[in-house]
C-alpha atoms as one frame of an Amber mdcrd trajectory, in Angstrom:
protein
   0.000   0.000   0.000   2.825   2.371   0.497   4.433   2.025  -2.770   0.585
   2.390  -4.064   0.466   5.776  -1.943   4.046   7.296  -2.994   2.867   6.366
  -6.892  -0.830   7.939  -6.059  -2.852   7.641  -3.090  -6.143   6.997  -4.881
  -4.709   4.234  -5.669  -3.544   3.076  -2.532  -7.125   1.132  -1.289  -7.641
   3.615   1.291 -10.631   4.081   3.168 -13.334   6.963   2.349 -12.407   9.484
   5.495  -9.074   9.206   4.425  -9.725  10.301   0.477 -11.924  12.920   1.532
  -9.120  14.383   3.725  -6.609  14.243   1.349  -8.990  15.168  -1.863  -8.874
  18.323   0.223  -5.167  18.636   1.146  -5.161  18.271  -2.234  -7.112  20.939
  -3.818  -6.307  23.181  -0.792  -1.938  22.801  -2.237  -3.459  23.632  -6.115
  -6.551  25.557  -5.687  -6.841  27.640  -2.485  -9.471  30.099  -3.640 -11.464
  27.349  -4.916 -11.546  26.077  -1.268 -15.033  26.783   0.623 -17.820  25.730
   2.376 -18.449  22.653  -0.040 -15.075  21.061   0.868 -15.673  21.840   4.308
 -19.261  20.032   4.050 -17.679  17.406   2.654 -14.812  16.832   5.099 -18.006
  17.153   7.604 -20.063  14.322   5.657 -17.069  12.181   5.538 -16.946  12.348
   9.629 -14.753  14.957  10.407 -15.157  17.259  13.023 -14.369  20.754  12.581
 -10.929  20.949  14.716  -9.356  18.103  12.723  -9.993  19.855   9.459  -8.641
  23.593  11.224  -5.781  21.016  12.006  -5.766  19.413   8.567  -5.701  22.707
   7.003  -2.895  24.379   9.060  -0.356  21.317   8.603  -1.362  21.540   4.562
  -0.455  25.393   4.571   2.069  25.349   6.726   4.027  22.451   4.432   2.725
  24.666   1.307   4.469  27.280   3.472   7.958  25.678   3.889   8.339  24.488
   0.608   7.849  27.755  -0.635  10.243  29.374   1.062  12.756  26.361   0.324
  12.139  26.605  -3.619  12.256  30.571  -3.323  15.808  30.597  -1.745  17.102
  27.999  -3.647  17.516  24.838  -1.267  18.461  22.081  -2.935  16.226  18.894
  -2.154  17.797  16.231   0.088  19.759  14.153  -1.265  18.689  10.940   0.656
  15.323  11.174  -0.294  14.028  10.503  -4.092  11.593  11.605  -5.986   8.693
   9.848  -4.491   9.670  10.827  -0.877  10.636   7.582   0.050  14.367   7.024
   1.524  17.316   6.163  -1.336
């Protein structure tokens, strides 16, 4: 399932909470302004409460954030770590 989520996680078999939460993390990283009160309802209807998607949302901006800042200045990506995020 791993190697299934590092290729793409809608592949991976995972369960529906899960897909909704990262359908979001998702859209929130390429769309932000197309973000609103229908992904929210549908974090909701997939049985989230409304502090784990503040949380989910503040861990996806805040890596959004980071990476930012790393590609702006330059960093070069680690070199232990390919291009699927998994260790070399």
């Amino acid at each position: 399932m791993v190697d299934r989520f590092a290729v793409d996680w809608r592949t991976a078999g995972l369960d529906p909470q899960t897909e909704a939460l990262l359908e979001y993390a998702e859209r929130l990283t390429t769309d932000p302004k197309g973000c609103g009160s229908d992904e929210i309802a549908a974090l909701r209807n997939a049985g989230w409460d409304d502090r784990a998607i503040h949380d989910a949302a503040q861990i996806v901006a805040y890596f959004n954030y980071i990476n930012r800042v790393a590609e702006g200045l330059g960093v070069e990506p680690e070199t232990w770590i390919d291009p699927t995020g998994r260790p070399r």
